[in-house]
C-alpha positions in Angstrom: 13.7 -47.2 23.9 11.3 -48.6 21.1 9.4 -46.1 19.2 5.8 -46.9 17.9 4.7 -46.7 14.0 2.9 -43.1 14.9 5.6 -41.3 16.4 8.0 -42.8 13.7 5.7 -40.3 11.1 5.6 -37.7 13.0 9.5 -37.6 13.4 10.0 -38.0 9.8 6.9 -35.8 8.2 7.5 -32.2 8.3 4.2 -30.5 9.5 2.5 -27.8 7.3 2.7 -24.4 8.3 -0.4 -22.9 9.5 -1.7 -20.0 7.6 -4.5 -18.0 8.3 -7.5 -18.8 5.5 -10.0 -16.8 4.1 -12.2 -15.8 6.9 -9.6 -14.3 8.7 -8.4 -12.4 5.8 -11.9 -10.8 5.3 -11.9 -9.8 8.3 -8.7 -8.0 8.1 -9.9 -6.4 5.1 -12.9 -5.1 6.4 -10.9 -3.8 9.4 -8.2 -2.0 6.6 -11.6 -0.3 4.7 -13.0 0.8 8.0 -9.9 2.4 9.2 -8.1 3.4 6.1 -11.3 4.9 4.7 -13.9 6.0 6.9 -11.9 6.8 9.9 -9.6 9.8 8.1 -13.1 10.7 6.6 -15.0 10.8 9.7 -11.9 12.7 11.3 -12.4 15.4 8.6 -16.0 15.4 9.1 -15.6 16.0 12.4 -13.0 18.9 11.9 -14.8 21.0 9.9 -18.2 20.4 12.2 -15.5 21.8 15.2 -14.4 24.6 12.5 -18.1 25.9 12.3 -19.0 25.4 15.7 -16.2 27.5 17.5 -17.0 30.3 15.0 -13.8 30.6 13.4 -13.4 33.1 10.9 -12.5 31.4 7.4 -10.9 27.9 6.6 -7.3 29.3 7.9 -7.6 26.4 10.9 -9.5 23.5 8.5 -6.4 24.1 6.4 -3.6 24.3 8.9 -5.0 20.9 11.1 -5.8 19.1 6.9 -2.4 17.6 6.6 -1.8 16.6 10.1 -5.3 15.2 10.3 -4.6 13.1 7.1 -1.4 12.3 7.5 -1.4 11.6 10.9 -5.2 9.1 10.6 -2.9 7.1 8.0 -0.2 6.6 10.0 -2.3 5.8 12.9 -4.1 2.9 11.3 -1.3 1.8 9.2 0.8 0.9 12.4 -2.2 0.0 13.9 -3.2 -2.7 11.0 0.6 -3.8 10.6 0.3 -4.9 14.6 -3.0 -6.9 13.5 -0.8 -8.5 10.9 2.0 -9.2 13.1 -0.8 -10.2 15.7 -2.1 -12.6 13.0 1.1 -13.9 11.7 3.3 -14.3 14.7 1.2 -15.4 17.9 -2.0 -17.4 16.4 -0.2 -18.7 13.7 3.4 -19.2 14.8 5.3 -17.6 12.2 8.2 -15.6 12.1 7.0 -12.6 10.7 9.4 -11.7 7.9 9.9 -15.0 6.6 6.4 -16.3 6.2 5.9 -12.6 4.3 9.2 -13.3 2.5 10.8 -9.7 3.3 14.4 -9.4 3.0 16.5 -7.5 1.5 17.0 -7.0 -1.9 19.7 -7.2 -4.5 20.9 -4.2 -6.3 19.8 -5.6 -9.9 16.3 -6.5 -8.5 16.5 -3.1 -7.4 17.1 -1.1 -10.0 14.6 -3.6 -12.4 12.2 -2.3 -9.7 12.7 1.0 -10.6 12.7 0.7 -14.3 9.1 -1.2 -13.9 7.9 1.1 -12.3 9.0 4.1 -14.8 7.7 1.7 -17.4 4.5 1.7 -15.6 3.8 5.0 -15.3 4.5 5.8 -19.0 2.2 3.5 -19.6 -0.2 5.0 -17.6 0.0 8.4 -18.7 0.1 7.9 -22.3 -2.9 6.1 -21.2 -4.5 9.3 -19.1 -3.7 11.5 -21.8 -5.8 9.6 -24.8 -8.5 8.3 -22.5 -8.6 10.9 -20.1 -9.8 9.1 -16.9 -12.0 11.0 -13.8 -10.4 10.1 -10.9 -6.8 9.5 -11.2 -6.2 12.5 -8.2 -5.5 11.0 -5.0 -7.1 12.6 -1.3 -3.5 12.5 -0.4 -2.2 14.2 -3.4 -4.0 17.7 -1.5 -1.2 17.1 0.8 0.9 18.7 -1.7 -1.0 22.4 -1.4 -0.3 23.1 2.0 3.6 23.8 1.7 6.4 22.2 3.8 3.8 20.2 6.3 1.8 19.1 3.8 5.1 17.9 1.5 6.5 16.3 4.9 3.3 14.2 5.2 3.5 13.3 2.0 7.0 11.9 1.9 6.4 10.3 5.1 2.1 9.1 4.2 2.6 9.0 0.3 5.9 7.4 -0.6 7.4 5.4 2.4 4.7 4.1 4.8 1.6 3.6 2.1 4.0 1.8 -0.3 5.4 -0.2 2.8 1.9 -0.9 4.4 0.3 -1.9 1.2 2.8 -4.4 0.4 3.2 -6.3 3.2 -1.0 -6.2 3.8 -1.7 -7.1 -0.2 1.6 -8.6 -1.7 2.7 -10.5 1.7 -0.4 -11.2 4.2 -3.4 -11.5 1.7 -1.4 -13.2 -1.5 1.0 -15.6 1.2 -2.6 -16.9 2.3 -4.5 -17.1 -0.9 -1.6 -19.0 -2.3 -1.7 -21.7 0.0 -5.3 -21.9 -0.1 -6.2 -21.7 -4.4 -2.3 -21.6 -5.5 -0.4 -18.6 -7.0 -2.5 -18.0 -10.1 -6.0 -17.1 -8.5 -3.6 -15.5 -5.8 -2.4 -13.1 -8.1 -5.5 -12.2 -9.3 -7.5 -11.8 -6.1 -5.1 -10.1 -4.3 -5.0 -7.6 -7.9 -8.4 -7.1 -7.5 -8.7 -6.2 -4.4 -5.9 -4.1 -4.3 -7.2 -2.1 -7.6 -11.2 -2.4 -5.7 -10.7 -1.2 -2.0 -8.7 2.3 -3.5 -12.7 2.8 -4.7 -11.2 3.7 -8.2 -13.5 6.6 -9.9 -13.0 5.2 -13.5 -12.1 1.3 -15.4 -9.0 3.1 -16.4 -8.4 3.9 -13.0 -9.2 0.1 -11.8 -7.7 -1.2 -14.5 -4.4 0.7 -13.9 -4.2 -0.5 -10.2 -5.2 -4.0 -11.6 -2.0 -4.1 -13.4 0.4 -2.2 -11.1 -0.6 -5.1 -8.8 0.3 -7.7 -11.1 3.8 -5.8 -11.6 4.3 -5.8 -7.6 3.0 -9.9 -7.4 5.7 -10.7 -10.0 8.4 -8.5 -8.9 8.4 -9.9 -5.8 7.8 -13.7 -7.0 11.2 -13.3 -9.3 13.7 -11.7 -6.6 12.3 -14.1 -3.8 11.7 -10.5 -1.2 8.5 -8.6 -0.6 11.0 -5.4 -0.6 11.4 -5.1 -4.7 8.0 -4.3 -4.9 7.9 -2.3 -1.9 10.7 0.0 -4.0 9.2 -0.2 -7.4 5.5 1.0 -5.8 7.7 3.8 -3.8 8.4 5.4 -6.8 5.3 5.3 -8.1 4.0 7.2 -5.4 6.5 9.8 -5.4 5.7 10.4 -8.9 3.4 13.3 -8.2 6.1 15.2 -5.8 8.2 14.7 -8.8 5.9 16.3 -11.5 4.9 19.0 -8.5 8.4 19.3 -7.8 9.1 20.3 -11.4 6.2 22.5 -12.3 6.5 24.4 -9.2 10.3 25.0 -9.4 11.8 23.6 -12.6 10.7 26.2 -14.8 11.8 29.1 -12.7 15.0 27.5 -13.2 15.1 26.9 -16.7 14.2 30.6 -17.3 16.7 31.6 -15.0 19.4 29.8 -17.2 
């Protein structure tokens, strides 16, 4: 069977992937504002309107419904975001989902450098906070911490495994991947840092700037072990930072003096 000049290319040429491109990333990210922002806003809005209105005597039900009203609007538009992703990724564009994001999983020494990057971080930080002494550095979520075992379970679950999670593959894997391809990894890294440090509506430059940098850290981290999941770990811990230090004021010292 003879084969023609054009089918002879095609056969030999391997086809470019198809990304998504800028408009559809926009999109996306005004979707993530609206729902990561305003909807848990409006929720609580709307909850202490529903408070007033029923009469009820002091905040005792505002404070009992706060966690599961936070936690639970995250969640909600987390997995709802991630199926726009996978929407995005896996039936327009025809990729396989974990490969195009490169997520796999990672090797104990890119593990544990995760970890010390991110303890290096936050020393940074905080020497940082303590000279300049930023407004704004408490997160909404950190309030989860005041309202005992539900708020801490939300936290664990909100704070340190689905945000980090969520973030990563939306900033580091989704956004970056399709930057990249469009104005290669440099202006990547720094657009996707940007935004990143820009849509958690940081009170303070310090505060911007930190999130500027902890994005570079996550970029590079997962650009030197080849998997999304090294920076998924190293911004894990960062998040559970405040548990830690909450962890320790609240029942560290009791112990200390006991000893």
């Amino acid at each position: 069977m003879a084969i023609n000049s054009e089918q002879l290319f095609h056969s030999t040429v391997k086809e470019e992937p198809d990304f998504w491109r800028a408009k559809e990333i926009l999109l996306l990210l005004a979707i993530y504002f609206g729902s990561g922002f305003l909807f848990p806003e409006a929720l609580n809005i709307m909850l202490t309107h529903i408070v007033k209105a029923a009469n009820f005597t002091g905040e005792n039900l505002k404070e009992f419904l706060f966690p599961h009203v936070l936690g639970g609007s995250y969640l909600i538009t987390s997995l709802f975001l991630l199926a726009l992703l996978f929407y995005s990724v896996v039936i327009v564009h025809r990729q396989k989902f974990l490969k195009s994001l490169k997520i796999s999983l990672p090797t104990l020494p890119n593990i544990i450098r995760a970890v010390y990057v991110a303890i290096l971080l936050l020393g940074t930080f905080l020497v940082a906070a303590m000279y300049l002494k930023p407004k704004g550095v408490v997160n909404p979520a950190m309030k989860l911490l005041n309202h005992g075992a539900i708020g801490m379970f939300w936290f664990v679950l909100v704070v340190i495994i689905i945000a980090p999670l969520f973030e990563e593959v939306f900033f580091r894997g989704y956004i970056y991947e399709g930057f990249k391809k469009s104005w290669g990894r440099g202006s990547a890294i720094i657009l996707v840092s940007l935004l990143f440090a820009g849509l958690h509506l940081p009170k303070s430059i310090v505060v911007f700037a930190t999130l500027f940098v902890y994005s570079l850290a996550f970029v590079l981290l997962k650009e030197i072990s080849s998997t999304l999941l090294t920076a998924v770990v190293c911004h894990m811990v960062i998040n559970s930072s405040p548990l830690m230090i909450y962890l320790v004021l609240r029942y560290g010292f009791n112990v200390v003096y006991k000893f």
